[in-house]
N, C-alpha and C positions, 0 to 999 in steps of 0.2 A: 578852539583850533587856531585864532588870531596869537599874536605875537602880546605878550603883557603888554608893551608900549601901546600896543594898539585896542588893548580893552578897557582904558582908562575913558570916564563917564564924556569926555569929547570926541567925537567924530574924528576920523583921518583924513586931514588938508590931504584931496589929491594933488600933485605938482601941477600947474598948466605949462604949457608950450605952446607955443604958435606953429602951425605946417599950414604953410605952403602946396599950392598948385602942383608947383615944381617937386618938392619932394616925395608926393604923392605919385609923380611919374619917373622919379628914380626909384623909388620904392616897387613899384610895378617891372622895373627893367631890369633890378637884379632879381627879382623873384621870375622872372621868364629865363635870365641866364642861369640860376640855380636850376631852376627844372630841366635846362637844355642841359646841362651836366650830369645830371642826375636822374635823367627821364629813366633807364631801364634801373631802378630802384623804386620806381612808381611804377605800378601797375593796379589796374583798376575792372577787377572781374566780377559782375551780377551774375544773380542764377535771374535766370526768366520770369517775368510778373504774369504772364497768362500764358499757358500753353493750347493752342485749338489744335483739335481734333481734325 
């Protein structure tokens, strides 16, 4: 299912990057503006785990 380049007898160098504090807290602020946008396209419905009698 891998790509040939990637089935060859070496391993895939994952790329590293460095994050930051800070972009962990931008990362978190557009994902609360996303869902603030986009809340009635989320919706989140369970059926009941016990029902008593």
């Amino acid at each position: 299912m891998l790509p040939q380049c990637r089935c060859l007898d070496e391993p895939y160098p994952v790329p590293k990057f460095s994050i930051v504090e800070q972009d962990v807290k931008e990362l978190a602020r557009q994902l609360r503006e996303f869902l603030t946008e986009f809340e009635e396209c989320f919706s989140r419905s369970e059926p009941p785990l016990c029902q008593y009698n």
